[in-house]
N, C-alpha and C positions, 0 to 999 in steps of 0.2 A: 502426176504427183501433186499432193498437197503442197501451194507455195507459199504459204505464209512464213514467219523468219523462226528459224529454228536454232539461229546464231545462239549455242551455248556461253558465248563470253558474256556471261554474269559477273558481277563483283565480286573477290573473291571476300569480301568484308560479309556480303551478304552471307555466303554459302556457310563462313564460321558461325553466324548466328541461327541458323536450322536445328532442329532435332538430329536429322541425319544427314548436315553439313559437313565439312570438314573438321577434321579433329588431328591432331598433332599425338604420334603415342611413338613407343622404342623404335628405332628400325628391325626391320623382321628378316632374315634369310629364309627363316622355314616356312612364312606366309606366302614368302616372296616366291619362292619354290613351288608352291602348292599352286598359287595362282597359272605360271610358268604350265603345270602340271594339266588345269583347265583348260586353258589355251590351246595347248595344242591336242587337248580331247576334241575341243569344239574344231578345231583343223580336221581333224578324222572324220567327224561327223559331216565335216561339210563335204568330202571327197566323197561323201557315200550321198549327200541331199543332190549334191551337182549331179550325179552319175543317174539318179531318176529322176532329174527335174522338178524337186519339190521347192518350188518358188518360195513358201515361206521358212524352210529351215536353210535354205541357199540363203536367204538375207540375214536369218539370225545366227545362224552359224560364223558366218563371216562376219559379224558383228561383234560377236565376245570371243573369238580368238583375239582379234586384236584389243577390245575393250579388258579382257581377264591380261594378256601381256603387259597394259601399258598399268595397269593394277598392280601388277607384279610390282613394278616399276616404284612405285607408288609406297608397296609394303614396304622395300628398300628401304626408299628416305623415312620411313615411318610417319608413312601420310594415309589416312582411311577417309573416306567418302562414300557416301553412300547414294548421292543422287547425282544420276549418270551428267547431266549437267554442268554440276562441278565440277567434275570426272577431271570429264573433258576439256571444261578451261583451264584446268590445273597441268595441264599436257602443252599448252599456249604459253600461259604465263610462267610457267617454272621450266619449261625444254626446250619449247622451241623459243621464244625470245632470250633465252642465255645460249642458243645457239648448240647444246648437247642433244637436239631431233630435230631434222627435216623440218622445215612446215610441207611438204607434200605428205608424210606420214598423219598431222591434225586433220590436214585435209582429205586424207582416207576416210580416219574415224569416223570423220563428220558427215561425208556421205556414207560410208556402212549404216549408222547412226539412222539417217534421213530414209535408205531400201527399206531398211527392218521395222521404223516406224509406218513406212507407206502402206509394207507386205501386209503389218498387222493391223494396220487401224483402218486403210482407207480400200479395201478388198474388191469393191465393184469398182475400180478402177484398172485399166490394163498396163500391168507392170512387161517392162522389156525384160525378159528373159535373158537377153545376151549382155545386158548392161549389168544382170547381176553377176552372169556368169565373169564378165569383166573385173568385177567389185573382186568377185569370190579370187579370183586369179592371183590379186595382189596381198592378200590375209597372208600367207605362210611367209611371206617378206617383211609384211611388219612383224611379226611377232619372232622374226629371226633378228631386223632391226634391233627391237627393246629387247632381246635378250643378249646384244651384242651392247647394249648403251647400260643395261645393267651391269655385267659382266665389266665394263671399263669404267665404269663409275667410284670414284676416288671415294675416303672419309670427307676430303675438304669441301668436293663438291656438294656431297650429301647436306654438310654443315650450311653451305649458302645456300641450300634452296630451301632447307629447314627457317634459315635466317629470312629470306627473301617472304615467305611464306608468316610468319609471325607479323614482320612487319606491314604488311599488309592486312593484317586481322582488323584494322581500327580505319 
């Protein structure tokens, strides 16, 4: 594997000033839904990549089940991002440090993140099989996870990470 630092904790100040940064819009159930809906598509598909061994949809499969869930998550609060980066720091700075996700769940993402970059970018290198099958193992937990952290997520809480989220734009 590639080791150079893949650490997405960017600022989230930056991320609001991109093109397809962070952007604040309604909260969404039926986005939320829909993503939900991706999710566990890409769960299927990976039960079918594992089952013949295809190294590169075993990493990307197991990749945006959890990445389209924690999106889900995401539409909720009525939060859009488009570069997976943010994504992901926004999973840090808004869930797991107010203590509403695991930091073992960032820390899935983040290697899911890291397999599916390897599988596809760095290819003459020998990727471990069974560390994906490992990876792929814990996917239908996270995205059972964020669909249980969506599912009990309050208006009020919605409100402060909207709030938490603003005040960090500057």
């Amino acid at each position: 594997m590639k080791k150079e630092n893949r650490n997405p904790k960017i600022h989230v100040s930056w991320c609001f000033k991109q093109k397809r940064g962070i952007k604040l819009e309604a909260p969404n159930d039926n986005l939320c839904d829909v993503y939900i809906k991706k999710a566990k598509s890409s769960l299927n598909m990976l039960e079918s990549a594992t089952e013949k061994e295809e190294i590169d949809w075993i990493s990307t499969t197991a990749y945006y089940a959890r990445y389209f869930s924690f999106y889900a998550l995401l539409q909720k609060c009525g939060i859009k991002s488009e570069i997976h980066d943010c994504t992901i720091s926004l999973m840090q700075f808004l869930f797991v440090d107010e203590n509403l996700i695991e930091q073992k769940y960032y820390d899935e993402l983040l290697l899911a993140k890291e397999l599916r970059v390897d599988t596809q970018y760095y290819f003459a290198e020998e990727i471990d099989l069974n560390k994906l099958k490992r990876d792929s193992e814990t996917a239908r937990s996270f995205v059972l996870n964020m669909e249980e952290v969506i599912e009990n997520l309050t208006v009020k809480q919605i409100e402060e990470i909207r709030n938490k989220l603003i005040n960090a734009r500057h």
